[in-house]
N, C-alpha and C positions, 0 to 999 in steps of 0.2 A: 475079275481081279479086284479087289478090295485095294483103294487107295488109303494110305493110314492119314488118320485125319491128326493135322497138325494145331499147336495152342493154339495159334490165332483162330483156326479154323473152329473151335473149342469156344473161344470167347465171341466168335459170329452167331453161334447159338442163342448166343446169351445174349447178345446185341436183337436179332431177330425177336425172339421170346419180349422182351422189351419193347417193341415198337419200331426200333431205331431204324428201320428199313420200309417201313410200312407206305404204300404208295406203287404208285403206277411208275412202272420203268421203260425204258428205249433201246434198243439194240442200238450200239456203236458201229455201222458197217463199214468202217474204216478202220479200226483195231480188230476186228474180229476175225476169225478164220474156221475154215470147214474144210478139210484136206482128208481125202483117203488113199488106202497105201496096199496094194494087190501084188499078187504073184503070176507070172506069165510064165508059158514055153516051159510049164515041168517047173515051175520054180526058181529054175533059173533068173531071172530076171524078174526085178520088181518096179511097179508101176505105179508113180506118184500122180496127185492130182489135186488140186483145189476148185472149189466149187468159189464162184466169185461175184455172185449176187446173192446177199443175205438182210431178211431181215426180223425181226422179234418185238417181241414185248411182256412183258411180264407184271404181275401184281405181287404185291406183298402184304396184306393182311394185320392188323393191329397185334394181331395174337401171334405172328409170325410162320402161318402158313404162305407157301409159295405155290403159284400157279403161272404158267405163262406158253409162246407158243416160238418155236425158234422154224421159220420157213424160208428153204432154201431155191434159187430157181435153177431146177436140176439141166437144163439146158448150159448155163453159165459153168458148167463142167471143163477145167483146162489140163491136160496132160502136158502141154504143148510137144504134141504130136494130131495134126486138125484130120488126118483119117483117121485116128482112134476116137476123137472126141465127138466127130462125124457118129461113129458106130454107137457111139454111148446114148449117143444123143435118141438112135433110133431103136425101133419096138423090138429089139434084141434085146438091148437094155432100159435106159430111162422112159421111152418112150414120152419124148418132151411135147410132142405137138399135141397128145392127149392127157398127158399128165405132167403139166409144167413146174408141179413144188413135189418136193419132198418134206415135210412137216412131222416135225417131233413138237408132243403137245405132253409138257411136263403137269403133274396133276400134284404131285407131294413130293417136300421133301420129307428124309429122314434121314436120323441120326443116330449117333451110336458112339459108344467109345472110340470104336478104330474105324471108322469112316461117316462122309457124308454122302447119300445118293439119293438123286432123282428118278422116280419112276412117274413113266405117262405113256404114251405111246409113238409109234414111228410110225408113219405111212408114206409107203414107198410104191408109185403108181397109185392100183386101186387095191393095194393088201395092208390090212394093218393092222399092228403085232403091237400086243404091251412090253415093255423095256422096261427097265433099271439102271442107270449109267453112273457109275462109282464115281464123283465130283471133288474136285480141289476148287477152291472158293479163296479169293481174296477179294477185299475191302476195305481199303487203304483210307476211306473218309464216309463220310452218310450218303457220297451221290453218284457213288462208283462201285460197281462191282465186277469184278471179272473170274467167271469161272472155264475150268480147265478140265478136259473129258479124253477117256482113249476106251475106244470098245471095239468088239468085233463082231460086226455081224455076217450073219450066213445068207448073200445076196437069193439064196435058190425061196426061204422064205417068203420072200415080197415076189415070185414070179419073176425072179432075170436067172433062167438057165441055162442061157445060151452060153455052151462053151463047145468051142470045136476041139475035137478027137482028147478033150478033155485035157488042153493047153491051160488053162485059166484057174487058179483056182475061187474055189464059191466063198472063196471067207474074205473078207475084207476087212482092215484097220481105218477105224474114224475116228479122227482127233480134232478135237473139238475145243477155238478160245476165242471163248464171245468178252467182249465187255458190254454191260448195261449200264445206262445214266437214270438218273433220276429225272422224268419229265417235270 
């Protein structure tokens, strides 16, 4: 889904292009949030959750290329429901005690009239998939940004299959609102 990229979003370009961001950044892990949003029981019921240890960093380039690394510790998984998070936690799903992050490693952005989006990759366990994630961007001054994501992916790619009598479905909603400082 293509987010329409708004002026200000328009004049970040141009701000970027220019320097004005150029520098080593910090993930905010107290503004930020990594929450996903699933369907259980046939659909019926839907299953919210945030991931509650995050952390990042990113670069920004004279010339206004962006590169950076947002890693989440997939263990820190809360439904608050502690036997679902129990199960998330284990090699049905997250498999946290062999594979304790999950890691999106953004490589470019890009731009365009009606959007802005980052492509890099996701690794989830030991499978990893290149992505695109359509971005909303604000940047309220030179030492602050915060960007704003919603994708869906199909958990069966990364190796988490596990669904009984096919209760669960494999697609999952990730929404995604980091803020970055300027170190």
């Amino acid at each position: 889904m293509a987010i329409p990229q708004s002026r200000s979003e328009a004049r970040l370009v141009d701000r970027l292009s220019a320097g004005e961001f150029a520098g080593a950044w910090i993930l905010d892990p107290g503004r930020s949030t990594v929450a996903l949003l699933s369907s259980s029981i046939w659909g019926m019921v839907r299953v919210r959750g945030n991931f509650t240890e995050l952390t990042g960093e990113g670069t920004v380039s004279p010339t206004g290329e962006v590169t950076g690394t947002l890693k989440i510790a997939a263990a820190s998984i809360d439904t608050h429901n502690t036997k679902r998070d129990t199960h998330l936690r284990s090699a049905d799903f997250f498999d946290t005690d062999t594979h304790p992050h999950i890691v999106f490693t953004a490589r470019t952005l890009s731009t365009s009239t009606d959007r802005l989006a980052v492509t890099g990759s996701l690794q989830v366990r030991d499978t990893t998939r290149p992505i695109t994630v359509p971005i909303r961007v604000n940047a309220p001054g030179r030492d602050l940004v915060q960007l704003e994501a919603e994708v869906t992916v199909d958990r069966s790619a990364f190796g988490l299959t596990w669904n009984k009598v096919r209760m669960v479905s494999l697609k999952n909603v990730i929404t995604v609102r980091v803020v970055f400082t300027r170190c």
